[in-house]
N, CA, C and O of each residue as an XYZ file, in Angstrom:
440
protein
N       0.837     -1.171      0.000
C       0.000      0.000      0.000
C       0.881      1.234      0.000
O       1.664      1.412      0.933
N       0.779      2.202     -1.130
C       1.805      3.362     -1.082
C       1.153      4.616     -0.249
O       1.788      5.671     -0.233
N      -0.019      4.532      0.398
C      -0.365      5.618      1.367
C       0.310      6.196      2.696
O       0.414      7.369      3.056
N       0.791      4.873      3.393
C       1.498      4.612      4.486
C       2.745      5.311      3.959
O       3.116      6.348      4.509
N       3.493      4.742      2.801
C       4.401      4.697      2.658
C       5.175      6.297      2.292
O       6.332      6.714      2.326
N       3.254      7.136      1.788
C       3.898      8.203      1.697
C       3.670      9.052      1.969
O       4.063     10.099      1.455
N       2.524      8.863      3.415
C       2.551      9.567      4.580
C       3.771      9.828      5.396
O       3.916     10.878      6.022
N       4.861      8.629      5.379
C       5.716      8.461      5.662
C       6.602      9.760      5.098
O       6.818     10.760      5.783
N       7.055      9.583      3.799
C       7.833     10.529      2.569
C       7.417     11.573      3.228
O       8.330     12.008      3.930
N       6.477     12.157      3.318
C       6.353     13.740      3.656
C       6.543     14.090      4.777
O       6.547     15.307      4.958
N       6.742     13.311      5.806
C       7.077     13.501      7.196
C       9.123     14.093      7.107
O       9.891     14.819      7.739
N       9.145     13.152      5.853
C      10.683     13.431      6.296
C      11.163     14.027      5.273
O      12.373     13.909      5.085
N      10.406     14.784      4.381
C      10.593     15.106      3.116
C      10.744     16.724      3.388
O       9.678     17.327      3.515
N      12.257     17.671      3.515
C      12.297     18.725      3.855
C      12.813     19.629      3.030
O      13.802     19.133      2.491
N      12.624     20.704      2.675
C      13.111     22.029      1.740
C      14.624     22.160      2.630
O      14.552     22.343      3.845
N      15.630     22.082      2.131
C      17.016     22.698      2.087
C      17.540     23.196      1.272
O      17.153     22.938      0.132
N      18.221     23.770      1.384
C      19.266     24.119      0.586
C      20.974     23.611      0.027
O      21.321     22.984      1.028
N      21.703     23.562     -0.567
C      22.682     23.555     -0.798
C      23.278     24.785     -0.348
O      22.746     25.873     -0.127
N      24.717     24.346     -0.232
C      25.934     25.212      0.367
C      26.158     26.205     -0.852
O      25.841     26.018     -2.027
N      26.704     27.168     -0.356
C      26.487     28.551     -1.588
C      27.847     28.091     -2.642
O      27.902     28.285     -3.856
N      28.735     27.532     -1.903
C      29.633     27.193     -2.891
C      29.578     26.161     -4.193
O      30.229     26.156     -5.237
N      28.520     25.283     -3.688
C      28.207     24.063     -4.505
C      27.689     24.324     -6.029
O      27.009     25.340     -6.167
N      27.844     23.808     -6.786
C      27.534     24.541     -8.481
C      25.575     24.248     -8.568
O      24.862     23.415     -8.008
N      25.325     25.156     -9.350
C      24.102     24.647     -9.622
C      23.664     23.843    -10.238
O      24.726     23.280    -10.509
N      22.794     23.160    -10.820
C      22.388     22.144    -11.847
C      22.376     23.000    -13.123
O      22.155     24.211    -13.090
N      22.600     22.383    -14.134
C      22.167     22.998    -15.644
C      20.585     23.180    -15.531
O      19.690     22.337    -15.470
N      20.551     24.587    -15.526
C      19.423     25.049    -16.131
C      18.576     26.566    -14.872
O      17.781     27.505    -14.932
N      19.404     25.913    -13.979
C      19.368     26.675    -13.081
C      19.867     28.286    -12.975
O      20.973     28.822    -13.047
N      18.483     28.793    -12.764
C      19.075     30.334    -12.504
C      19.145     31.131    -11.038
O      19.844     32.105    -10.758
N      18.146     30.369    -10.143
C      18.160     30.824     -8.823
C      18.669     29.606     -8.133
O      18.805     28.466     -8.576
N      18.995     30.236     -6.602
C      18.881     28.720     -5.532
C      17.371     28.949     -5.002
O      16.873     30.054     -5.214
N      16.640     27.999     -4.347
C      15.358     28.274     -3.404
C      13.858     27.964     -4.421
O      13.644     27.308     -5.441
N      13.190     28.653     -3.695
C      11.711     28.032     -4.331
C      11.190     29.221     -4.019
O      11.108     29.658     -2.871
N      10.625     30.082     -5.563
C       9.358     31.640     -5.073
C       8.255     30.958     -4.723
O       7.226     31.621     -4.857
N       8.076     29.607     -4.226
C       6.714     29.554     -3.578
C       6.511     29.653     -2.366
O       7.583     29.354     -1.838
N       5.706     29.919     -1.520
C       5.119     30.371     -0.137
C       5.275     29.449      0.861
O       6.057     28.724      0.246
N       5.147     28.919      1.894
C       4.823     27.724      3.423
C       4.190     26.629      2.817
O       4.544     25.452      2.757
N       2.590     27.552      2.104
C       1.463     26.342      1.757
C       1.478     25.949      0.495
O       0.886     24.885      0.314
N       1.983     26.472     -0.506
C       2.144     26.179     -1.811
C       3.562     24.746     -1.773
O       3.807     23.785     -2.503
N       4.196     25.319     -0.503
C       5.480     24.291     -0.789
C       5.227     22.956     -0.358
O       5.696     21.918     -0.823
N       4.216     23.148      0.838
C       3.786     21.843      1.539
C       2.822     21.209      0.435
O       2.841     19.988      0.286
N       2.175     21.821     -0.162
C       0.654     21.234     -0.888
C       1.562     20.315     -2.052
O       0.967     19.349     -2.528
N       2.995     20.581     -2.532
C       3.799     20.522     -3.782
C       4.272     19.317     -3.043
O       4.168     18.223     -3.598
N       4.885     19.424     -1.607
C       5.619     18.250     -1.456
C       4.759     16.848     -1.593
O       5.313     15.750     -1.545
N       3.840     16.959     -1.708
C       2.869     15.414     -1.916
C       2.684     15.051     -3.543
O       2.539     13.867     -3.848
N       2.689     15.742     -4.241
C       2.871     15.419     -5.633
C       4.077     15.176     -5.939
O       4.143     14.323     -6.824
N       5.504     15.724     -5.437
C       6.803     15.353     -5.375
C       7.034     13.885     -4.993
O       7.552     13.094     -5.781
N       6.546     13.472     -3.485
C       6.732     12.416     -2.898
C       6.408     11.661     -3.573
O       7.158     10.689     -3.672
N       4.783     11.674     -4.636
C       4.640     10.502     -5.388
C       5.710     10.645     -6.796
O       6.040      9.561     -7.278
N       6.063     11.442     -7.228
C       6.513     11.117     -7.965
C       7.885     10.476     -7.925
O       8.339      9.794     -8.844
N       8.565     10.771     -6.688
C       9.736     10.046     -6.607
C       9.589      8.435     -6.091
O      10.498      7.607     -6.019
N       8.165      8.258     -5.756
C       7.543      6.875     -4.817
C       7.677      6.473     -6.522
O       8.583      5.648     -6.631
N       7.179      6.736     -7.612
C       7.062      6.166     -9.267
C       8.609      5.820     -9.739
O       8.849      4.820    -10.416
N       9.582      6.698     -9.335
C      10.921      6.245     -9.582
C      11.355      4.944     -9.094
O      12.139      4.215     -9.702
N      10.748      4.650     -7.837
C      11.258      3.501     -7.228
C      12.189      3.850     -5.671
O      13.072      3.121     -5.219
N      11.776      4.956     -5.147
C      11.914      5.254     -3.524
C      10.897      5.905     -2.934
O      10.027      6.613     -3.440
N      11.093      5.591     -1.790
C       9.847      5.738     -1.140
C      10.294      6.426      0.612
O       9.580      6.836      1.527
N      12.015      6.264      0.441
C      12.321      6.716      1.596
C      13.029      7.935      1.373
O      14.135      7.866      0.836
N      12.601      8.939      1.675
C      12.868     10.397      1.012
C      13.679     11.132      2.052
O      13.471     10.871      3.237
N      14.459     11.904      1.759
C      14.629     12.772      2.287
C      15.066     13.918      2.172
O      14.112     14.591      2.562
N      16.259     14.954      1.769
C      16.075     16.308      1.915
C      15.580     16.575      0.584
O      15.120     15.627     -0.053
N      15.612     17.984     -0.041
C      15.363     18.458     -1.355
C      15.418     19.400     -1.533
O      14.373     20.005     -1.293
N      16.505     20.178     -2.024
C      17.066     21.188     -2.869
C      16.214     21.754     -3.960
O      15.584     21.171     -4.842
N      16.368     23.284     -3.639
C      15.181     24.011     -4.773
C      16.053     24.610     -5.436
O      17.218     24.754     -5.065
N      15.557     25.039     -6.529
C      16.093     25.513     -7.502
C      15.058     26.421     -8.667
O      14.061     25.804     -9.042
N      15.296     28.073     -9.331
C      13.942     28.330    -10.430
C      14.906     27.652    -11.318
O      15.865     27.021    -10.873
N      14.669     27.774    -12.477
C      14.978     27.076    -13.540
C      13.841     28.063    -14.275
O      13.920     27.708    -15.451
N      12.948     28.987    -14.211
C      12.583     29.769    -15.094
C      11.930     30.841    -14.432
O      11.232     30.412    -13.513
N      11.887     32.341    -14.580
C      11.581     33.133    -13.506
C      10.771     33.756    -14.041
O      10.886     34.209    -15.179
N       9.383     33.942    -12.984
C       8.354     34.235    -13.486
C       7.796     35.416    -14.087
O       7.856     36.581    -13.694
N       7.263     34.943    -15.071
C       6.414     36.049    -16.142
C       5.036     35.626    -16.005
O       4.450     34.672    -15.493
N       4.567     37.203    -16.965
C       3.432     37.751    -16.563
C       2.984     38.743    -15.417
O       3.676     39.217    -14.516
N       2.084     38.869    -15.600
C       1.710     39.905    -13.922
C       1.021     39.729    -13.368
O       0.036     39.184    -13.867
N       1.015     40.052    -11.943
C       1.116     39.528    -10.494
C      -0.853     38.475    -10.424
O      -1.946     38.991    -10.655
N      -0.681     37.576    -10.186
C      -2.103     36.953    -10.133
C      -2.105     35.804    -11.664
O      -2.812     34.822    -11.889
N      -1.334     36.250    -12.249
C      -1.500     35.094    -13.585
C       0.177     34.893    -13.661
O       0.420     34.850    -14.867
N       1.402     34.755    -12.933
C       2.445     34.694    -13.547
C       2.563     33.173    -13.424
O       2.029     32.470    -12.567
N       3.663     32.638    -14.822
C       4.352     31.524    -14.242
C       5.952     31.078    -13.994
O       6.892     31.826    -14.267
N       6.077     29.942    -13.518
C       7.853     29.960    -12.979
C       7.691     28.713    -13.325
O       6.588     28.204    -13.524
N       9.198     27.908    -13.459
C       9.411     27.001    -13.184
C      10.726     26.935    -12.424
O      11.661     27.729    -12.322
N      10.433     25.428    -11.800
C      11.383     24.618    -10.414
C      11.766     23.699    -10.629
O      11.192     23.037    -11.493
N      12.842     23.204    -10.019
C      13.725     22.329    -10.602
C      14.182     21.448     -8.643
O      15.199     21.694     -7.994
N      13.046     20.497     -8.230
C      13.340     20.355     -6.797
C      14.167     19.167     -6.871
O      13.615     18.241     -7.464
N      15.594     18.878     -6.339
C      16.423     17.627     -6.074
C      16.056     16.944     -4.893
O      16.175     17.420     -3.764
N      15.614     15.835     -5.158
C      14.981     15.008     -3.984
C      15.919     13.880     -3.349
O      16.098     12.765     -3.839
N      16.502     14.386     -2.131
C      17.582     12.820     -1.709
C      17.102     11.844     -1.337
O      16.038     11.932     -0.723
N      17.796     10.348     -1.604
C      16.642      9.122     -0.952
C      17.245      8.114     -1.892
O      17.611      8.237     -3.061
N      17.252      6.941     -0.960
C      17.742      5.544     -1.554
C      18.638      5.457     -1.948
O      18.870      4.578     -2.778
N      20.101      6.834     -1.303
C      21.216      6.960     -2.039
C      21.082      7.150     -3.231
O      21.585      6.343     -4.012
N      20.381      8.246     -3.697
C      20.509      8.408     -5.109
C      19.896     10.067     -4.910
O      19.489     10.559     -3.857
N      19.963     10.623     -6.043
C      18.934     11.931     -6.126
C      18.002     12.201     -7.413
O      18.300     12.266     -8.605
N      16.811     12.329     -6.772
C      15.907     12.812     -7.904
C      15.413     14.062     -8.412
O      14.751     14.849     -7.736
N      15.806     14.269     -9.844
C      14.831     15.669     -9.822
C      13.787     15.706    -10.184
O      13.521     14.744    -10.904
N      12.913     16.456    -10.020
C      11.766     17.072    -10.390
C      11.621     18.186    -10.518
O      11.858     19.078     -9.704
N      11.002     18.292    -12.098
C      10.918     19.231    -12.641
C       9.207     19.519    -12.337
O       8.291     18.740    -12.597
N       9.081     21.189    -11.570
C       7.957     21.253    -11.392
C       7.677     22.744    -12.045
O       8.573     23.584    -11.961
N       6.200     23.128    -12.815
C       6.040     24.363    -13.408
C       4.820     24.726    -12.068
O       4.163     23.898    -11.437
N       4.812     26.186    -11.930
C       3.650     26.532    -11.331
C       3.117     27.841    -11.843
O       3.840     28.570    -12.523
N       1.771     28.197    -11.517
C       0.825     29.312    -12.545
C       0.013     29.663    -11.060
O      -0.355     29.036    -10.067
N      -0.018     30.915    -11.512
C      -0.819     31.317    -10.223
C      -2.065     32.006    -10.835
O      -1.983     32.250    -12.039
N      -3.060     32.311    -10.276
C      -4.528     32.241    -10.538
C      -4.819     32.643     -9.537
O      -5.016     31.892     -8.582
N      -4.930     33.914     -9.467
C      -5.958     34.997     -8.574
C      -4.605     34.696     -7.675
O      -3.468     34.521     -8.113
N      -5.082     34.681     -6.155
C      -4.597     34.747     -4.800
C      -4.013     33.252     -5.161
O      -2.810     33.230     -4.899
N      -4.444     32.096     -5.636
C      -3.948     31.047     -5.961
C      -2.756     30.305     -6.534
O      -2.512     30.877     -7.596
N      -2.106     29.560     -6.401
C      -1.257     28.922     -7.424
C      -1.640     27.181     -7.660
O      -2.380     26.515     -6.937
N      -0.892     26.702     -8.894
C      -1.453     25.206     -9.246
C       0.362     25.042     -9.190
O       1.217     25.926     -9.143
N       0.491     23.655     -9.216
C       1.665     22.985     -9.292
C       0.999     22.013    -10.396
O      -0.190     21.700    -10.453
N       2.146     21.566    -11.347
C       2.262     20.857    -12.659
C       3.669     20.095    -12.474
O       4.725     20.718    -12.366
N       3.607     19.010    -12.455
C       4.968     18.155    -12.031
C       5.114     17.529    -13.882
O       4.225     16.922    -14.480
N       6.246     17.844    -14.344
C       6.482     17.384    -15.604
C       7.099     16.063    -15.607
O       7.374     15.513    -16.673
């Protein structure tokens, strides 16, 4: 059953950062994530499954990154993110786009 498993994932599934010295990934233009507390938490459960689809399920830190900085104006802009997920000795990325809508934003995991 992957519910348990990824109730689990999000318990231990945390926003960090990398050390300022460390290089960025290709494609990368910022370090961090322009999304908010609740936008980041609501994101980490679509993350968790998608790294549970790779084949781990025991997650842990994850490195943000934009990878595209947002356009448009304020209430319709979009960005994209580039989150490195550690776990199972390995790292995953995910590539995530987000669009915001009114006071709102959506997450789109590519």
């Amino acid at each position: 059953m992957r519910i348990p498993y990824l109730s689990i994932a999000l318990t231990c599934l945390t926003v960090s950062a990398w050390a300022a010295d460390e290089p960025m990934p290709t494609g990368a233009v910022k370090r961090g994530t322009l999304a908010n507390q609740q936008l980041i938490a609501d994101t980490k459960l679509g993350v968790a499954s998608k790294v549970a689809t790779m084949g781990c399920q025991s997650l842990g830190d994850v490195a943000t990154y934009v990878t595209q900085l947002p356009t448009g104006s304020p209430g319709s802009r979009r960005w994209k993110e580039l989150w490195v997920v550690s776990g199972c000795n390995h790292q995953y990325p995910v590539n995530i786009e987000f669009a915001e809508s009114g006071k709102d934003a959506d997450w789109t995991i590519r």
